[in-house]
Every structure is written in structure tokens, then in C-alpha cells.
C-alpha positions as CSV (number, residue, x, y, z in Angstrom):
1,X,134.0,145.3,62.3
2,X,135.1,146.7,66.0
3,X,131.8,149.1,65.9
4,X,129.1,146.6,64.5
5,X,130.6,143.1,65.5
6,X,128.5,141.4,68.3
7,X,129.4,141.6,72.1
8,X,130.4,137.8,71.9
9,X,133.5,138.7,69.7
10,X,134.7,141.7,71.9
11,X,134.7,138.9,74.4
12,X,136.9,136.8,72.5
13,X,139.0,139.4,71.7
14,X,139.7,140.2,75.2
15,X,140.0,136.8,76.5
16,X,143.0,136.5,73.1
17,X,144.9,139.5,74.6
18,X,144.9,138.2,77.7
19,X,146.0,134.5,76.5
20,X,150.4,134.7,76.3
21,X,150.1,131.9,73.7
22,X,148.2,133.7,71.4
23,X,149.3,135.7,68.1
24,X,151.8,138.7,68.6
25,X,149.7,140.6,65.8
26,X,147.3,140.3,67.5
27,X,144.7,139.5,65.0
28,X,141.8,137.3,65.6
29,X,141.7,134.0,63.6
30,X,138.4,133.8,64.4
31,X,135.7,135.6,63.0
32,X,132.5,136.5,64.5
33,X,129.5,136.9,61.9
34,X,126.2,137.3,63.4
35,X,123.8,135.1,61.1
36,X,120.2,136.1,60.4
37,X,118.4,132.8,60.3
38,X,115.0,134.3,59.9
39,X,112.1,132.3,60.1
40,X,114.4,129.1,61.0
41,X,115.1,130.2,64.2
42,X,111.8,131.0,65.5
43,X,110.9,127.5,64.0
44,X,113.7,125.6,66.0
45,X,111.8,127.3,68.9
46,X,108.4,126.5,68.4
47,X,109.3,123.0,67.7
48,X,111.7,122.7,70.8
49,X,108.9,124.0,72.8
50,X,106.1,121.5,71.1
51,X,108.3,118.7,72.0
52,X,109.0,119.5,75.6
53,X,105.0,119.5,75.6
54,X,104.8,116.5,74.0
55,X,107.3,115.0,76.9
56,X,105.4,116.6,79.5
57,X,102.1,115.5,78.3
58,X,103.6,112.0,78.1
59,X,104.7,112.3,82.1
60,X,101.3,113.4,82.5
61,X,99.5,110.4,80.5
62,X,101.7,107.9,82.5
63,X,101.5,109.6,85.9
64,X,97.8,110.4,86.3
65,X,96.9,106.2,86.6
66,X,99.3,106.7,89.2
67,X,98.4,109.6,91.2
68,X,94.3,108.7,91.3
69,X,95.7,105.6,92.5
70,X,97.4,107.2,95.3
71,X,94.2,109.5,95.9
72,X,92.1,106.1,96.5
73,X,94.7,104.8,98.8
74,X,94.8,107.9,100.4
75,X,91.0,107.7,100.7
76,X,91.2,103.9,102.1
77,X,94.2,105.1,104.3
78,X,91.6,107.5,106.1
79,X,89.0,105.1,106.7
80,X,90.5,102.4,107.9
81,X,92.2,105.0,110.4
82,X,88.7,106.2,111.5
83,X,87.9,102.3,112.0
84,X,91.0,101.8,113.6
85,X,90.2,104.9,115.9
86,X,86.4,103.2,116.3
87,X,87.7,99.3,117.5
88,X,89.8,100.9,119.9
89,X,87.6,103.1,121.4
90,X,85.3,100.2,122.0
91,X,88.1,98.2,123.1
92,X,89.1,100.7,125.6
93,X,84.8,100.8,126.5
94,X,85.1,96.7,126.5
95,X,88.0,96.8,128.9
96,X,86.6,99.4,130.8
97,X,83.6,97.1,131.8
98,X,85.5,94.2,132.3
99,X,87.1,95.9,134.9
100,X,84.7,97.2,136.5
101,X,82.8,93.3,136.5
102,X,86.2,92.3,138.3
103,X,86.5,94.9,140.9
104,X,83.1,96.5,141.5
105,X,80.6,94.6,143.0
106,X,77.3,97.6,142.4
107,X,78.2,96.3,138.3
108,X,77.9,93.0,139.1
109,X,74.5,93.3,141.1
110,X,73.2,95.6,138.8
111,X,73.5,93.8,135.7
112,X,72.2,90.2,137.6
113,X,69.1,92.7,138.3
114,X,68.9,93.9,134.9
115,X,69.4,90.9,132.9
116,X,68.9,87.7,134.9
117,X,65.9,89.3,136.7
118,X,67.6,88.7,140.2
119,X,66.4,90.5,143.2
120,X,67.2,90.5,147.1
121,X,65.0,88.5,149.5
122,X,61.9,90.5,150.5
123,X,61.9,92.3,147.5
124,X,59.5,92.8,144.7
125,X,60.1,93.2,141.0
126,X,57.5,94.9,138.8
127,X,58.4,95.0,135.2
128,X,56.7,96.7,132.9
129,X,56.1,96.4,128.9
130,X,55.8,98.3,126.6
131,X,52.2,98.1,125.0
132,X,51.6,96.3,121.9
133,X,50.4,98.0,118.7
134,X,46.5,97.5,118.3
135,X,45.7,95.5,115.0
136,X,42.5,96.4,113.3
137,X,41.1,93.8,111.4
138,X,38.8,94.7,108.4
């Protein structure tokens, strides 16, 4: 059996010489057979491998809701940023022009021309419009 026994009973062998406690003799209670199981064992692996699909495919099937809910988050996430980004550009715009209507007095004469109609004494306003579209009648 030394020449044709598998490499997992020279193993054991070794490891029994090696143990004090074992046999003087020196023979080995144990012996190794090396089974042919044929068509069983390639079965036991195909269906070991069809059930980690099936468990996979379940992770899948219960994860997907999840991630193209994340995905439209995401989505949401990035546009309420670019609004954010938006509101606080104006705001910085808003404030900009309060300020200057605090501290510069050109802004303040410049819009009382522009949207009261104000003007300095001895000065004359001409306004123009913009012409009106002609109507044809039939």
C-alpha cells in the first residue's frame, strides 16, 4: 500500500511517527482508501455550485430595489446640490447689491433714474419705446 496509497496517508503516517503516544509497532490503525465516487462527486459539485447561484441570485433579487433606490437618491442628491449651488449664488448677487444700495451712492441714483424716472434739476429725460407691432385687419 506504501507505493499506491494517496499522499494524505503518508502524511498521517509521518505525523504517527512523530506522535510518542502512538503504537511501538508502528502500524497505522487507520487506513487510507481513496474512494472512486464517480459520477456522485461531480454531482455534489454541480449542485453545490447551483445553490451558491441560487443564494446569489436571491442577494441580487433583494438588493437591486435597493441599489436603483440609492441611484435615484443619488440622482436627487445632485440636484438639489446644483440648486443649493444656484440660491447661494443669488444670495451672494442679493447681498452684493444690498450693499452696494447701503454704501454707494452712484447705485442709489442710478436706479431712482432707471426706475422711478428721477432726474436732476435742469435736466431732460427722453425715453424711448419700443415700436408696436402693426395689426393688419382683413
Amino acid at each position: 500500500m506504501r507505493g499506491g496509497a494517496p499522499a494524505g496517508c503518508s502524511a498521517i503516517r509521518a505525523l504517527k511517527k512523530q506522535n510518542p503516544l502512538s503504537h511501538s509497532s508502528g502500524t497505522c490503525l487507520t487506513r487510507c482508501v481513496q474512494v472512486d465516487l464517480g459520477i456522485w462527486n461531480k454531482l455534489t459539485k454541480v449542485v453545490v455550485g447551483l445553490i451558491v447561484l441560487a443564494v446569489l441570485l436571491l442577494i441580487a433579487r433583494h438588493d437591486l430595489p435597493l441599489i436603483q433606490e440609492n441611484e435615484r437618491m443619488r440622482r436627487e442628491i445632485y440636484r438639489l446640490e446644483a440648486e443649493l449651488q444656484k440660491s447661494e449664488q443669488l444670495s451672494k448677487d442679493l447681498k452684493a447689491d444690498i450693499d452696494a444700495l447701503r454704501n454707494d451712492p452712484k447705485t442709489v441714483e442710478r436706479l431712482a433714474r432707471e426706475k422711478l424716472g428721477y432726474a436732476r434739476t435742469n435736466e431732460t429725460i427722453i425715453r424711448f419705446e419700443s415700436p408696436q407691432p402693426e395689426t393688419t385687419s382683413h
